[in-house]
N, C-alpha and C positions, 0 to 999 in steps of 0.2 A: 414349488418355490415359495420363502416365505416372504409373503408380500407385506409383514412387520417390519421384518428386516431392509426389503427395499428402502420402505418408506422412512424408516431412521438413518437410512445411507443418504437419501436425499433431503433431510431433514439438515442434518450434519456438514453435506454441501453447500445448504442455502446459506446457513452460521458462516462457513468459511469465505466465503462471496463476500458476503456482511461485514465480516471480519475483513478483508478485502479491503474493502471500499472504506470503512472506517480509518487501517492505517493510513492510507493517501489522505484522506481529509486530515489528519492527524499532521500528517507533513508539509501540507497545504498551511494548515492552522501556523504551525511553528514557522516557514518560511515567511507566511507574512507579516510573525514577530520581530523577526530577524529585519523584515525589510522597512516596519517602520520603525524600527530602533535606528535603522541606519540610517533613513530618512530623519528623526528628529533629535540626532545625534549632536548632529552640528547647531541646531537652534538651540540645547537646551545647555549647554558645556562652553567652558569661555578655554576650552584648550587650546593652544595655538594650529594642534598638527589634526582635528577634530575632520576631516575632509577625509583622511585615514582611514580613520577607524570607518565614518562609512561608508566607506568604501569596501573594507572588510566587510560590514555587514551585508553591504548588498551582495558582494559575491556568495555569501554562504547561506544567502536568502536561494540566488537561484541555482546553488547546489545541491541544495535540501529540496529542494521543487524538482532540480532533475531527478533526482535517486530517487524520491517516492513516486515519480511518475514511471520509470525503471522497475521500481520493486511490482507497481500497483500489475504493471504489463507481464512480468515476469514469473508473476505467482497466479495470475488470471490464465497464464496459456498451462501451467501446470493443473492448476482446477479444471480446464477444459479438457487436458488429457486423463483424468483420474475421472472424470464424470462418465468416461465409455465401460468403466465396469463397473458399475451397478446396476445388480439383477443379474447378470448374466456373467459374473465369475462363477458361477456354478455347473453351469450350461459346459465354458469352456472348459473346467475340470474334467466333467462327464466324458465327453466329444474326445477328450483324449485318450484315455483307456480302453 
């Protein structure tokens, strides 16, 4: 077995994890733009209908917050299933012939 190869397969894993965890902050980051846009929406605008809009903003605050906590879950249990073959995709190639 070559234990270069393992070790760049779990190299590779750690990056996507990383990667991982960065988009969710990434969506975290953006929904809390969204939500103090919404929140200083109404102080900073003399529009009459300004409750609105944030109102808008807060909903797409915590839409963005649900989908990246969706994505961060939904691509974490796919890394957890792609982590059971490394190293020993070889093994089961062998094992079946």
């Amino acid at each position: 077995m070559n234990k270069d190869l393992i070790l760049r397969e779990k190299l590779a894993l750690t990056r996507t994890v990383l990667a991982n965890q960065s988009t969710l902050l990434a969506f975290i980051r953006t929904s809390m733009y969204f939500l103090v846009a919404g929140i200083s929406v109404n102080n900073l605008t003399t529009i009459t209908h300004a409750y609105l809009i944030e109102i808008v903003f807060i909903i797409i605050s915590v839409i963005l917050l649900f989908v990246g906590i969706f994505n961060f879950f939904s691509q974490k249990k796919n890394i957890i299933k792609s982590e059971k073959h490394i190293g020993d995709y070889k093994m089961e190639y062998l094992n079946k012939e």
